[in-house]
Every structure is written in C-alpha cells, then in structure tokens.
C-alpha positions as CSV (number, residue, x, y, z in Angstrom):
1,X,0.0,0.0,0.0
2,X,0.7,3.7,-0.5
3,X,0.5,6.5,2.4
4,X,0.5,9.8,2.2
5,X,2.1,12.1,5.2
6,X,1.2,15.5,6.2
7,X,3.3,17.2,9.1
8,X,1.2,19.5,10.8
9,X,1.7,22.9,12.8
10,X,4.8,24.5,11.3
11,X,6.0,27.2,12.5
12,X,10.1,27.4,11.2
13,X,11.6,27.2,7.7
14,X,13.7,24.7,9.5
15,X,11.3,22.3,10.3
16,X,9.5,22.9,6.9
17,X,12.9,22.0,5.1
18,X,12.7,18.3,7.0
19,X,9.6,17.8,6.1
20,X,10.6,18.7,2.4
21,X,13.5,16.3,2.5
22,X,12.2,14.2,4.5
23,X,9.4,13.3,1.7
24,X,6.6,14.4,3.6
25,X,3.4,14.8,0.8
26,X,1.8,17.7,2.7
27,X,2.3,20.6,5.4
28,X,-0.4,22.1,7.7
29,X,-0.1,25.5,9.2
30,X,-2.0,26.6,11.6
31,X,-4.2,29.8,12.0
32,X,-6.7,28.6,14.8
33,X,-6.2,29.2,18.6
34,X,-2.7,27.3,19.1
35,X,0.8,27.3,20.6
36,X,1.5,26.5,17.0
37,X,-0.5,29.4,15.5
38,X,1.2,31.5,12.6
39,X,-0.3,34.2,10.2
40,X,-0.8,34.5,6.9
41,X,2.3,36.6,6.0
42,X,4.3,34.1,8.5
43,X,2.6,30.9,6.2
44,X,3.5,32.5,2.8
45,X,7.1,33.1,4.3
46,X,8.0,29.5,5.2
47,X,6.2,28.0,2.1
48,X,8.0,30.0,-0.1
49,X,9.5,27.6,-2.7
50,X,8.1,24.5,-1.6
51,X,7.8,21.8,-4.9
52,X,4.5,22.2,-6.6
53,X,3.5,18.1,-5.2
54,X,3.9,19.5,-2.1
55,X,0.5,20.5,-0.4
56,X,-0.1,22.9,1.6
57,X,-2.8,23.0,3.9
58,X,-4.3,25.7,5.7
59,X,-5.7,24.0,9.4
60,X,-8.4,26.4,11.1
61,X,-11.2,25.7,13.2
62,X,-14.7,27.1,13.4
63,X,-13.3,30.4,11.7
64,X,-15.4,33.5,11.0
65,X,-16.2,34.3,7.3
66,X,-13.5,37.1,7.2
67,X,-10.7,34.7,8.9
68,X,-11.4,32.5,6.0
69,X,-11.5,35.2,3.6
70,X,-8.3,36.5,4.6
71,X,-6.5,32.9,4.6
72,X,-7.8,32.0,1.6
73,X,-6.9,35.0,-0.6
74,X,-3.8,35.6,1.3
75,X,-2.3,32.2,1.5
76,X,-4.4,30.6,-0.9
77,X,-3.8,26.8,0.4
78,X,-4.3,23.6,-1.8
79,X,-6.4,22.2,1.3
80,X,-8.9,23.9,4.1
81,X,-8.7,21.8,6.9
82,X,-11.3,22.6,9.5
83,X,-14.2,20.9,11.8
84,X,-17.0,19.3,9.2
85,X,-19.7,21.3,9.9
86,X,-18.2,24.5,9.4
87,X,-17.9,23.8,5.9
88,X,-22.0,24.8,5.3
89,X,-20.9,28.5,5.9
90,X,-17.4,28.4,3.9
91,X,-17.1,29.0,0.0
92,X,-13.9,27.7,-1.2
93,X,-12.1,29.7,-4.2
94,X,-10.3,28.4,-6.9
95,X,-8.7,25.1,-6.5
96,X,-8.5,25.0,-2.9
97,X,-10.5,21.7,-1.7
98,X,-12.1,20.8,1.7
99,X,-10.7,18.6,4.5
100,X,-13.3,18.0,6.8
101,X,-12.2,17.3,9.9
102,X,-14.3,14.2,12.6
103,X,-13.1,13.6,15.8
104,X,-13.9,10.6,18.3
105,X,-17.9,10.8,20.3
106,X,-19.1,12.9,17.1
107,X,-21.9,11.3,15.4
108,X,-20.8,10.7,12.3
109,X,-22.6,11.2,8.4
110,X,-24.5,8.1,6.7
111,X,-22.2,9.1,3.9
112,X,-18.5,10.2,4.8
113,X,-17.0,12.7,2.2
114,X,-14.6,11.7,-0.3
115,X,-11.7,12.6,1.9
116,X,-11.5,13.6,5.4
117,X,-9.4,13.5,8.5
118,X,-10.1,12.0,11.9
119,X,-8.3,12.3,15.5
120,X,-8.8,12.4,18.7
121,X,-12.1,14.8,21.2
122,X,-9.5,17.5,21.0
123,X,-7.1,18.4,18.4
124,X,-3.1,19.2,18.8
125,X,-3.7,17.7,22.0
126,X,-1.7,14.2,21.1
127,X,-4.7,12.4,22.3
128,X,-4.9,9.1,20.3
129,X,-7.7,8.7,17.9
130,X,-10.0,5.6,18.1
131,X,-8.4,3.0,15.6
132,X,-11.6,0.5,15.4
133,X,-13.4,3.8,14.2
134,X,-10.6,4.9,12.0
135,X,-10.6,1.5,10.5
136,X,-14.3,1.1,9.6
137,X,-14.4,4.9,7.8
138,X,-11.3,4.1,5.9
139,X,-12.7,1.1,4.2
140,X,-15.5,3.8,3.0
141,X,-13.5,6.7,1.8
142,X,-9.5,8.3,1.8
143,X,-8.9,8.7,5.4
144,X,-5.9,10.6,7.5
145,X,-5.5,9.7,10.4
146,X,-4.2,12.2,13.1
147,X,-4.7,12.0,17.0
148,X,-1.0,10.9,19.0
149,X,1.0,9.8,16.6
150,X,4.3,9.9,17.3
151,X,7.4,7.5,15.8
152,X,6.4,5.0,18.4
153,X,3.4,4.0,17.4
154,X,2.7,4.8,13.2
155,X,3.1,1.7,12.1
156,X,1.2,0.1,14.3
157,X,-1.6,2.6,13.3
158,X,-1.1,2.5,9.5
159,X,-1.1,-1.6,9.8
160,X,-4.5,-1.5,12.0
161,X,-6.2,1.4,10.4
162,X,-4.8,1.1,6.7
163,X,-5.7,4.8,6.2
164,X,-5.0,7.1,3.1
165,X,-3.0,8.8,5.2
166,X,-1.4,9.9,8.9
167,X,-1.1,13.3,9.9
168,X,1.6,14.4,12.8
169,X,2.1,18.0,15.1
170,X,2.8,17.2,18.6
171,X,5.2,14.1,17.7
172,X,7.4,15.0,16.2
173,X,8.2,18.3,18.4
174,X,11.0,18.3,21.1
175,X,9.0,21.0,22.8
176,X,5.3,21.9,22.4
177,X,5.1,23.6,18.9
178,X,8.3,23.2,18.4
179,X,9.4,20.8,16.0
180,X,12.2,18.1,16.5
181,X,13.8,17.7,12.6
182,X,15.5,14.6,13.2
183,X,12.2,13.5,14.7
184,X,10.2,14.4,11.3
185,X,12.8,12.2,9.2
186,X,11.8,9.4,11.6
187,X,8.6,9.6,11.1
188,X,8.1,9.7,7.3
189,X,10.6,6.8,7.6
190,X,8.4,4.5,9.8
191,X,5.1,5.5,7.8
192,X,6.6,4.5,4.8
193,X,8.1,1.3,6.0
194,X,5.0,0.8,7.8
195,X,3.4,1.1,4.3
196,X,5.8,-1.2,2.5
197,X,5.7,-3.9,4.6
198,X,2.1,-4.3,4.1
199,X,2.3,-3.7,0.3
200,X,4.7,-6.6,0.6
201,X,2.8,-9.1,2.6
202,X,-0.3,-8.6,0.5
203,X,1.6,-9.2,-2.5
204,X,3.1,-12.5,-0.6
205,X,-0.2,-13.5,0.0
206,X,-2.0,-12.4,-3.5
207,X,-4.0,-10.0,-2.2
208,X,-4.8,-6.9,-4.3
209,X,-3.1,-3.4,-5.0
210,X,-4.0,-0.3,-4.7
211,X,-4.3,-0.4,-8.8
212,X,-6.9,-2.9,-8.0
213,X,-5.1,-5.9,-9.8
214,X,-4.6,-9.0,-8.4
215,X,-0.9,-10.7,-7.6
216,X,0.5,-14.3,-7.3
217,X,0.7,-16.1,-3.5
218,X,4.4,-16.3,-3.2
C-alpha cells in the first residue's frame, strides 16, 4: 500500500525543510487558537518555494467568514482543513479543496466525504484517535489519520487502520510547537516502511493493490 504524510503545525523554515526532504506529501499551518498558530504573511514566508507536489494545507477551526476570507486569498492553500460542519458557511475559491475534519464521540454522516481527516475529542492535544473507528471509515472513503501519533506508534496505526493517510504535530516536536527535525525524518521513515511492509505481505499473500489488480501467493 501507499501513504501519504502530512506534518502539521509549522512554524520554522527549518522544520518545513525536513519535512521537504524528508518526503513528507503535505504541510499544515496553523491559524486557529494554538501554541502552533502563525499568520498569513508568517505561512506565505515559510512556504515560499516549496515543490509544486507539495500541499499545503491551511488548518483552522470554526473560523469567522472574514478569517477565512483573509486565509484564503492571502495564503491561498491547496487544502482547508477545518471541523466538518463548518464547511456549510465556507465558499472555497479556486482550486483550494475541503478537508473535513471528525473527531472521536461525534456522530458521524451516513455518507462520509470523499476525503476527510479524523483524531482524537480535542485536536493538537496528542490524544490518540479511536483506531476501530478509524478503520471502519477508511474502508468507505480516503482517510488521514491524526490523534497521538508519534514514531512509536505509526506503524502500528497504519497496519490496524490502513488509512490514506497519517497526519503528525505534537510528535514530532521536542517542545510543544516546536518541532524536532531529526524527529520528522523518523517519522516519514516509519510510515513509509510501515506502508511497504504491508504492500509486501499482501503481495506474498496475493491479495490486491492499490491499482486494484490481483498478484501471485508467493
């Protein structure tokens, strides 16, 4: 299987720079309430020159109509990442797309969206998600998984939940909101080995791809 990563919370070009070389597919900044908070001109600063496969993702949460107006022409993210409901009052421009955000004890849709993230009751807290949850909604739709993932515990997570993808702030940070570099290499190395070693055993075991074909039992 494949996996995409997203370090979340940014706040330094340093840490945006591991994330870069690291391989990371996608970085959150932040522009709710948070230790990890940064403004627009601080966003368009450290994503400067990021590559164009790189998205960037603008997290809020329950935002006014003019906080969103002022991201969204100012930073003009690839994603919107904010609390699902909060997407009936929001008008997205141009080819920025939604990322509604579910959390543990919320009732959830009959129909999940196309793509959407779950964690944890309370988000940047490093309170981990429910994984029996996570793992019935991502056999519906593309799911990222967030909610106190650290190095530790990712591939455990990615081979119980087999999300889309896995999301990261507070573990990879050596302080709260501030980010550990070494720490955001290790992680998009355990997701992705995390990710390979399943690819491999279902291939072993002639299971299907994520193309949908079939391959030989070994």
């Amino acid at each position: 299987m494949s996996i995409k990563v997203k370090i979340c919370g940014l706040t330094c070009a340093e840490a945006v720079a591991a994330a870069v070389e690291a391989g990371a597919d996608a970085v959150g900044f932040v522009f709710a309430e948070s230790q990890r908070r940064v403004s627009v001109d601080q966003a368009l600063l450290l994503s400067e020159g990021l590559p164009m496969n790189l998205a960037r993702v603008a997290v809020m949460r329950h935002p006014s109509a003019a906080q969103v107006e002022d991201v969204l022409e100012g930073f003009r993210p690839d994603f919107l990442q904010t609390d699902s409901l909060d997407f009936s009052a929001i008008s997205l421009l141009g080819p920025c797309r939604p990322l509604p955000v579910f959390r543990d004890a919320e009732i959830l849709p009959e129909r999940v969206p196309y793509l959407m993230l779950y964690e944890g009751k309370d988000s940047g807290s490093g309170q981990v998600a429910d994984w029996g949850i996570a793992s019935r909604l991502a056999g519906q739709t593309r799911l990222i998984l967030a909610g106190g993932l650290s190095i530790a515990n990712v591939g455990e997570a990615i081979a119980t939940v087999r999300p889309y993808g896995v999301d990261v702030s507070s573990g990879v940070e050596h302080a709260p909101g501030k980010k550990d570099p070494e720490k955001i290499f290790s992680f998009v190395a355990a997701a992705r080995a995390a990710a390979d070693s399943i690819a491999n055993l279902n291939t072993h075991f002639g299971e299907k791809t994520d193309d949908g074909t079939s391959r030989p039992t070994g």
